[in-house]
C-alpha positions in Angstrom: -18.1 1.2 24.1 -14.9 0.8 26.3 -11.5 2.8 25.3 -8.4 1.7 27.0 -5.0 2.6 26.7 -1.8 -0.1 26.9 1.7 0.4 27.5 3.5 -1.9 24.8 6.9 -3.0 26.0 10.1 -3.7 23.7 8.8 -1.3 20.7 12.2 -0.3 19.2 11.1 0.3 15.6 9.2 3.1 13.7 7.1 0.7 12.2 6.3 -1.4 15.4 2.7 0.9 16.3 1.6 1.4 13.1 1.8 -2.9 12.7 0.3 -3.3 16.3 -2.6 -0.3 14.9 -3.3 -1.9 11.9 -3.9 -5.5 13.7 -5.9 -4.1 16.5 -8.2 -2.5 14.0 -8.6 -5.3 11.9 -10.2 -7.0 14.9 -14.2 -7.1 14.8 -15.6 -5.0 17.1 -12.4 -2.4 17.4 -13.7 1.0 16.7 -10.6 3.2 16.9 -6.8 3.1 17.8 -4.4 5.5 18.6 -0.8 5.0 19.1 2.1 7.5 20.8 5.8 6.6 19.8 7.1 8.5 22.0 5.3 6.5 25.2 4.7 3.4 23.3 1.2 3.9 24.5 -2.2 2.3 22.4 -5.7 3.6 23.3 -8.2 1.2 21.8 -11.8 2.3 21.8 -13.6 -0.9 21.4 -17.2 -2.9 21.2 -17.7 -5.2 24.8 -20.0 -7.4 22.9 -18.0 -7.7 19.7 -15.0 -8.2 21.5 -12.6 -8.7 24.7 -9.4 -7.3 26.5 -7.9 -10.9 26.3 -8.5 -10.8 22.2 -7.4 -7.6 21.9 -3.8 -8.5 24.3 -3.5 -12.0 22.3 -3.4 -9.2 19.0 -0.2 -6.9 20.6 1.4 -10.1 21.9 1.3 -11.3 18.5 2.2 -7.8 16.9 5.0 -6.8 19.6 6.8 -10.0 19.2 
């Protein structure tokens, strides 16, 4: 298991983290998410053999946009 934590840039909604959470745990191999309004900071715990940093930055791009 790997847990990282992103800084997601232009989040100027209440509902922005919670979108961006539920996508990232939809993902196969995602084990848990964790979002911070306040910082607009994600920690993603996920699965190295299930998944990748590049699939999981392709999901916020596609969520933050």
């Amino acid at each position: 298991m790997k847990t990282i934590s992103v800084q997601i840039e232009k989040m100027s909604c209440g509902h922005c983290i919670p979108d961006v959470l539920e996508a990232l745990n939809a993902l196969h191999g995602v084990v848990s998410t964790n979002g911070n309004e306040n910082t607009d900071i994600v920690t993603i715990e996920y699965d190295e053999q299930q998944t990748n940093y590049s699939m999981i930055e392709a999901t916020v791009k596609k969520q933050a946009t």
